[in-house]
N, C-alpha and C positions, 0 to 999 in steps of 0.2 A: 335559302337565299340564293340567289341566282348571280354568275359571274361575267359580267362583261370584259371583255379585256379594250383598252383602251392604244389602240394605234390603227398606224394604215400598212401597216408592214406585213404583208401580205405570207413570208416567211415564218415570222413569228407566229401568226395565226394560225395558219396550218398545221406548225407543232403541237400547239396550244389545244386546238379543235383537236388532233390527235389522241388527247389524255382525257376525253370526253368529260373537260371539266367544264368547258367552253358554253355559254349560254348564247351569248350573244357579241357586237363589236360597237363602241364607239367611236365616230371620226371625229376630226374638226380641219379646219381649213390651214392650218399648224402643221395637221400630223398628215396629211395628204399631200401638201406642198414638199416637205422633207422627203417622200419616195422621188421625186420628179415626175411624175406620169400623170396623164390627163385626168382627171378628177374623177369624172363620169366612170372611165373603166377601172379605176380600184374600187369604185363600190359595188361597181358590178361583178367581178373579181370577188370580194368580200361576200358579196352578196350569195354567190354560187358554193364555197367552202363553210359557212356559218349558216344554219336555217334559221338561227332565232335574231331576232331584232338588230337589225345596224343601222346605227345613227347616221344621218349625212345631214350636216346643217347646210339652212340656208346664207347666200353672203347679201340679199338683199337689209332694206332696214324700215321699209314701206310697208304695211302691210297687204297692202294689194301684190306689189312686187313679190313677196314672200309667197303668199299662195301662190302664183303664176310660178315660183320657183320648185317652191313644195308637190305641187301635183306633178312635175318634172323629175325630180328624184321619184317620187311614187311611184312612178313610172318605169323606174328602173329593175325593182323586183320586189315582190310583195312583201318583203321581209325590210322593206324600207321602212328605219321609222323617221322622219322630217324633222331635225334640231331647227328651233327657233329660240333665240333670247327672251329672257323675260321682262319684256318692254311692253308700253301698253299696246307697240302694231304688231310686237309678237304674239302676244294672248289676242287679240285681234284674229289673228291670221291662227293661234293655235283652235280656237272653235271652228274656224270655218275647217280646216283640214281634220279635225276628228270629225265633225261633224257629218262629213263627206267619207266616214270610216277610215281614215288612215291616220297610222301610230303616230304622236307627236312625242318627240323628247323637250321641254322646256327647258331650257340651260342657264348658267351664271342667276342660279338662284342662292341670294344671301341672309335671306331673312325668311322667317316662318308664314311673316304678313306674305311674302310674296306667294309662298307655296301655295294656303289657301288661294290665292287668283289664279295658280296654275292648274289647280283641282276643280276650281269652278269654272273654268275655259275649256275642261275636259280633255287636259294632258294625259296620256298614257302613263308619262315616267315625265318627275320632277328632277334637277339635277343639281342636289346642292353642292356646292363646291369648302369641304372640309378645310382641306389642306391650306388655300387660301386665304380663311378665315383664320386657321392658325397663325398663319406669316403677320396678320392684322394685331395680336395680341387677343384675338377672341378663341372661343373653345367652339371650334369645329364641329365639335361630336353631342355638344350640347344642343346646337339648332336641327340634329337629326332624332335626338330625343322628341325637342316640340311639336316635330313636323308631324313625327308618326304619330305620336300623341294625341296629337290635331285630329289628324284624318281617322283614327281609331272612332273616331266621338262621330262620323257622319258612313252611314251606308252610302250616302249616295256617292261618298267621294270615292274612287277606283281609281286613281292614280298612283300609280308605282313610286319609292322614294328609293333615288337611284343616288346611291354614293358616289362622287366623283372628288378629284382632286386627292384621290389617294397618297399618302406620302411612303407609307410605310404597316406592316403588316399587322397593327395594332389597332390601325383606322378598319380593317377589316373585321378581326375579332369583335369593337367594339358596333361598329355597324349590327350583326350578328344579334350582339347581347339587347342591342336595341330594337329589334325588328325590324331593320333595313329590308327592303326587297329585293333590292341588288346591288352591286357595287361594280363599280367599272373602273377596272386597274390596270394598270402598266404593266408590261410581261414581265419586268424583272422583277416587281413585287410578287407578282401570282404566284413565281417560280421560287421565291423565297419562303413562300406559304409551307412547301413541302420540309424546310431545312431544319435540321435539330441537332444540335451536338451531340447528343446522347440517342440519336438513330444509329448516325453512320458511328458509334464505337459500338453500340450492340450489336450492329450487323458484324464489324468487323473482326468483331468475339466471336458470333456465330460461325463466319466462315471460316476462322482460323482454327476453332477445335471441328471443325465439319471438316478441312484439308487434313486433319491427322491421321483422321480416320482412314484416309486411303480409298473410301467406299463413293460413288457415282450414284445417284437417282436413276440414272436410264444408263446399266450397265450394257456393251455391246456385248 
């Protein structure tokens, strides 16, 4: 499974991309407005620190406006993938830009019908939004079940099923156990991925009968 991290925080990402756990970045027009800085150059920015896939949606809702937008990011570096909504001028505009070879992320997808249209539009990465659906009273992790389900039943579909709306580190495992392809999280969740109570006392047993000893790995 493959890890997106999910912001514009150009700090965080570096860290992140640091621990070579980093696959890829998702933006949105949310999490680029909170840096302050002009749109274009944090993803280009992003673009240059991440080699794998970074979202940059479009703000058009036309779909002609949309490609005119999308080939514009594409533009920006080849590791652009062009977020469009899943509308009918977004699938619209998402064939014409895979079409023309460049990665699309299809977003705010809520239902499984809609995945299949994202898969037959020839989205790269479908984006269903879990956490969401939770807040709804519905089961988040249930629609990531169908999706892949779905798409398991057609060779021809190649579209990536991209976890989004991550709430907490449980959406991840179960992503996982379902055959997600990727999930694109929050750094504090990602960073939570690592924590266990029973790491840091074992370590803490370890070093504390390793200090008795008096004895140095790389003695001078």
């Amino acid at each position: 499974m493959k890890f997106f991290i999910d912001t514009a925080d150009i700090d965080e990402i570096k860290a992140l991309a640091e621990t070579g756990m980093l696959d890829g970045v998702t933006t949105n027009p949310s999490l680029v407005a909170k840096t302050g800085r002009r749109f274009t150059d944090v993803v280009a920015e992003i673009c240059e620190v991440v080699p794998g896939p970074v979202s940059a949606e479009v703000t058009a809702t036309e779909a002609d406006e949309m490609i005119t937008e999308g080939k514009f990011l594409a533009g920006i570096a080849s590791n652009v993938a062009v977020k469009v909504p899943l509308t009918p001028d977004g699938l619209k505009a998402c064939r014409k830009l895979s079409g023309d070879g460049t990665m699309v992320n299809v977003t705010l997808c809520f239902s499984a019908a809609q995945a299949i249209l994202a898969a037959k539009a020839g989205a790269t990465f479908v984006s269903p939004f879990v956490g969401r659906l939770d807040d709804t009273g519905a089961d988040g992790m249930q629609l990531i079940a169908e999706i892949v389900e779905i798409y398991g039943q057609y060779d021809n579909f190649t579209t990536e099923v991209l976890v989004a709306s991550i709430r907490h580190p449980m959406h991840v495992v179960e992503a996982g156990r379902l055959g997600a392809h990727v999930c694109t999280i929050p750094p504090k969740i990602l960073w939570q991925l690592y924590g266990h109570p029973l790491t840091d006392k074992g370590l803490k047993a370890f070093l504390d009968d390793w200090a008795k000893t008096g004895q140095k790995i790389l003695e001078n």
